[in-house]
C-alpha positions, 0 to 999 in steps of 0.5 A: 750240717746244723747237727755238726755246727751243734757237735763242735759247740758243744765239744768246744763248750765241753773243753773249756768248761772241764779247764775251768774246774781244773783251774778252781781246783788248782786255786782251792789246793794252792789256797791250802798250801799257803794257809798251812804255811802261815799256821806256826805249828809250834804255837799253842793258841791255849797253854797248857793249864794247872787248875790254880792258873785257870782264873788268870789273864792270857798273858799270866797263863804261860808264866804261871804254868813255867813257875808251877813246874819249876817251883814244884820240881825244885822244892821236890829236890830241896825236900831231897837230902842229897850229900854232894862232895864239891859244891854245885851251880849249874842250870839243867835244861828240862824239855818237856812234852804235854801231849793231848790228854795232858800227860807230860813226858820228860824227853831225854836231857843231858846231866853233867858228868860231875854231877851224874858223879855226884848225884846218880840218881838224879834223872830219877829225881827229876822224873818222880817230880814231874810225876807229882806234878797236879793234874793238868789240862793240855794246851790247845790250838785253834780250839782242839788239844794238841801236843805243846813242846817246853823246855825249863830251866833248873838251877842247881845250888849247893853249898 
């Protein structure tokens, strides 16, 4: 009889004891799930770097990294001799990609018929000044390299 009452204590013991770890378990995986809701997956806690902004407080680095890209890629066009017909003033979106190794990739972005008219190499334009662009060190995200999406402005002038 003694031997019995052990077997269900030690049943019941054995039940409840396995709940319990379920329950942690479930805790630990909801416990994850809200943590990675609150990670915004789109920001960087380190912008992208050129070697000239390294020196430069937080809040000074995105606004150097924009300015370098934009002051680069539009000096590499004025350098350009482009003979348009109609004068231009518009403003090309560039969506750029920095990924890992600090490459950056220039994602698809649309041109204007008149303009692909007017000037049709001009994607290619574009692409070779992204390339002569300095090196760069990619963003980073809670210490670790990770891919950062911009998109830039360029303003098209001509007179």
């Amino acid at each position: 009889m003694n031997t019995r009452i052990w077997l269900i204590y030690i049943g019941i013991f054995t039940l409840y004891s396995c709940d319990t770890i379920i329950v942690k378990k479930e805790s630990r995986e909801a416990i994850l799930k809200e943590k990675w809701k609150e990670i915004d997956k789109n920001e960087v806690g380190e912008p992208p770097l050129f070697t000239s902004c390294e020196n430069m407080s937080q809040e000074k680095l995105q606004e150097c990294f924009n300015s370098i890209i934009i002051d680069h890629i539009g000096s590499f066009i004025t350098e350009k001799t482009i003979l348009v017909k109609e004068n231009i003033s518009d403003t090309i979106w560039l969506s750029l990609l920095i990924d890992k190794k600090g490459d950056i990739i220039l994602e698809d972005f649309q041109i204007p018929e008149y303009l692909k008219k007017q000037v049709p190499d001009f994607k290619d334009l574009i692409d070779k000044g992204i390339n002569t662009l300095p090196a760069l060190k990619p963003a980073h995200k809670r210490g670790y390299p990770t891919n950062a999406k911009y998109r830039l402005p360029i303003i098209l002038r001509s007179n």
